[in-house]
N, C-alpha and C positions, 0 to 999 in steps of 0.2 A: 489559568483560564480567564479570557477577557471576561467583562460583565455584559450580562444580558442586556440589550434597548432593547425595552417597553415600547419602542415605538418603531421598531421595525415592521415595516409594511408587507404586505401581500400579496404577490405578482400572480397573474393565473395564464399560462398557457395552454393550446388548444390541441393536441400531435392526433393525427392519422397516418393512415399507409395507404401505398397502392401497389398492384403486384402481387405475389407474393415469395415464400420463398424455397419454395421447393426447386429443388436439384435433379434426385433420381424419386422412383419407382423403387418398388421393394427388389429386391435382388439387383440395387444400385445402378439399374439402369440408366441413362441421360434423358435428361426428357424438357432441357430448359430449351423454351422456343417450341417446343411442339404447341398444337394445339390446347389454350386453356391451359397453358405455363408460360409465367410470364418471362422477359426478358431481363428484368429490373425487380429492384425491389426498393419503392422509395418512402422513406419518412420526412415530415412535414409537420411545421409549429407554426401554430396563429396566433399572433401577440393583437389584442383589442384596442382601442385607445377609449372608444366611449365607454360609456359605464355596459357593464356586464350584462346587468339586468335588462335593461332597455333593449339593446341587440338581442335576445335570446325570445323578449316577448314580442319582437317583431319579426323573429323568422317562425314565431308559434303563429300568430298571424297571418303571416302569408302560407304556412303548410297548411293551415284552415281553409284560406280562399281556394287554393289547391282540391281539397280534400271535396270541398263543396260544390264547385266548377263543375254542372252537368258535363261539359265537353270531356272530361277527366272521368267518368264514372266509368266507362268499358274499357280503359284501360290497364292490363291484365298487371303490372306491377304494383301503382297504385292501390287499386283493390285488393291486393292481395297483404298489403301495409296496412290498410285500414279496417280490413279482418282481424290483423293481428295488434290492435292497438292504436293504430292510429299514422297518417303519414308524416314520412320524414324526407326530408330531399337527398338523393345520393345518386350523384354523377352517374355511374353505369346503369343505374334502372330506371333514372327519370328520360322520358319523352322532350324531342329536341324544344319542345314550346316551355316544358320546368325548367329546363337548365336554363333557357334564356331569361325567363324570370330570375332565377337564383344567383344567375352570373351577372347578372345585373344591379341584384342587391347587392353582392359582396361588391360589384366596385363604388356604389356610392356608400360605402360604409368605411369609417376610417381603420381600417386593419393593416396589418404586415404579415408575412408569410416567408419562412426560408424550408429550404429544403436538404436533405441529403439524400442522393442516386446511388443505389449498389447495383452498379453491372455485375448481372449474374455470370460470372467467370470460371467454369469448373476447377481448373489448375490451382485459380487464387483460393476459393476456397476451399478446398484440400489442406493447403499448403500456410494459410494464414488462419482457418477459422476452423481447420480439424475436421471438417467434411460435419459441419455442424451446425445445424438453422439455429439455435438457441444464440452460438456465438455469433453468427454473422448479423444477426438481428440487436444484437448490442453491442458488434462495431460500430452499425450504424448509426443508431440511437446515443452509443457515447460520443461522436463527432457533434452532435445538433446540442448537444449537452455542456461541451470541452468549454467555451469561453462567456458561461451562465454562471461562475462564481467569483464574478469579481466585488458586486454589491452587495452590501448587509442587510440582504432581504432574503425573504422566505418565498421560493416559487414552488407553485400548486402547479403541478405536467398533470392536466385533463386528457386523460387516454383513451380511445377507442380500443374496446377489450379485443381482442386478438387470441382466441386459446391459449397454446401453451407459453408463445410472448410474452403475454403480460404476467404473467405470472409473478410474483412480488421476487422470485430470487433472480428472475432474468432482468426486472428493470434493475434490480439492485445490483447486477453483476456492471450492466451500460453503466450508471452512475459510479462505480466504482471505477474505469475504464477513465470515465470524463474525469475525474476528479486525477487520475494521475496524468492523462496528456495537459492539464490544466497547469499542473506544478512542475511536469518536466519543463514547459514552454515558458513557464514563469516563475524561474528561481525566486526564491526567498518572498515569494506571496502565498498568502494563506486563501485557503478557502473560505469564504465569508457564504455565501450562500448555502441555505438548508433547503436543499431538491425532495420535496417530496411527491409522491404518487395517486392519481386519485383516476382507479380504473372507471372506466362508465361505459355507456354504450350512448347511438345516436337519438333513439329514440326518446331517450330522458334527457339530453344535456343536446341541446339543440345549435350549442356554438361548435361541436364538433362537426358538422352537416358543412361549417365553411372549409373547414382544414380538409374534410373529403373533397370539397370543389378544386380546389388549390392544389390535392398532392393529382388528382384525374387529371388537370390542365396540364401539368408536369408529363406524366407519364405516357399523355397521347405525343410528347414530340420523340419520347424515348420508344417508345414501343412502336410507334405510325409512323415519324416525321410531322405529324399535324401539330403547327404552332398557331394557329388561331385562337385557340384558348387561352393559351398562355399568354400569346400577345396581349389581349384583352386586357389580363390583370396585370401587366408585365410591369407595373408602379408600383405594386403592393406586393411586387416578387423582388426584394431587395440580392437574395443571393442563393444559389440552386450550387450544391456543389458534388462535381462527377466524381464522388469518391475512389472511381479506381480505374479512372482511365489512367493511366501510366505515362503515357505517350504525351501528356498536356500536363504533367506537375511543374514543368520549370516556369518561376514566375507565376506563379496561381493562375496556370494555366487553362487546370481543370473548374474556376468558378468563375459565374454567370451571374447578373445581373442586368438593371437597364441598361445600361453601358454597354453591357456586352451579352448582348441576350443569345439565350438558344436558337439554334436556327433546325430547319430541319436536316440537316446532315448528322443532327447527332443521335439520328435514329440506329439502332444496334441492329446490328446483322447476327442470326443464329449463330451460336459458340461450331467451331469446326471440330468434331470428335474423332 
């Protein structure tokens, strides 16, 4: 067993979702694309570069100017966050005037963001993940995972709680997942990095509120066609990868970045039953 460094550093990552993942209805009905099911299911990691602290007290900050903003007071989302605790910014319930505030912050803040896309595929998942949200939700989490153990650091995955997701034996099933596409992919290397879990929610850990802006800009081109958002941040969107379009693997077909950004044609059309 190598010897432990005492001076192995700290990495802190940011993961949300958006979508989610349900399939059928009870007596397995289909129901991905109906109303209020999504199409996609996507995970999303936000790497900081300034100090932690300082970002986190400046989006406390602005959720305060927020909160306090008479113009903001009748409106029913808000309010109903600052009943329960206090406001937090989150893409689908914030009003078109928050997000522009927030989407604003995130681009002059120095961060990065990748993503992983699960086209909700009824066949594939059958067939690859056992007709099974627990697994498919740690296929995808082990790809955003796979090539996080090359350095002799200890990363901290700040997770937005999710029911039965998060749950410590499903991340530990993902991480178990990344850890073997990591050493199929690279014979005779070791895993150096120790992944560990640190569930939270957004209303206490306020660097999570970017990684929701980030996976929503994603998922409005996947579920809409709208690339406007994403455009925006499309600098600090190093690489979006369409886990299971089939049709675009040759040549890393199916990953995106500036170079080769999403457009809206990769909006998904309802699964054919």
């Amino acid at each position: 067993m190598g010897k432990k460094n005492p001076d192995i550093k700290t990495n802190h990552r940011f993961l949300d979702e958006a979508g989610d993942t349900t399939f059928y209805t009870k007596g397995k009905v289909p129901v991905v694309g109906n109303e209020g099911v999504s199409l996609s299911f996507i995970l999303g990691l936000v790497k900081f570069r300034e100090p932690l602290e300082e970002v986190r007290q400046r989006i406390v900050q602005l959720q305060q100017q927020v909160q306090n903003d008479p113009y903001y007071h009748e409106v029913p989302s808000i309010r109903k966050k600052v009943a329960k605790g206090g406001f937090y910014f989150h893409a689908t319930d914030d009003p078109a005037e928050v997000r522009k505030t927030f989407f604003e912050f995130i681009k002059n803040t120095d961060c990065s963001f990748e993503a992983v896309v699960g086209r909700k595929i009824p066949a594939l998942y059958e067939r690859k993940h056992n007709g099974n949200e627990t697994e498919f939700y740690a296929d995808l989490l082990s790809h955003l995972l796979k090539n996080k153990f090359q350095k002799e650091d200890k990363m901290v995955l700040n997770i937005a709680q999710r029911g039965k997701s998060t749950r410590n034996a499903v991340l530990e099933l993902a991480k178990q997942k990344a850890e073997k596409r990591f050493t199929d992919a690279n014979q005779g290397k070791e895993v150096k990095t120790q992944i560990v879990f640190n569930v939270q929610n957004h209303q206490t850990e306020p660097l999570l509120n970017v990684a929701d802006y980030f996976c929503w800009s994603v998922q409005r081109v996947f579920e809409r066609g709208e690339t406007r958002y994403y455009d925006f941040l499309i600098d600090q969107i190093p690489v979006v990868v369409d886990l299971y379009d089939q049709g675009n693997y040759e040549n890393w077909g199916n990953y995106y970045g500036p170079k080769k950004p999403l457009t809206k044609d990769k909006k998904i059309s309802p699964p054919l039953y």
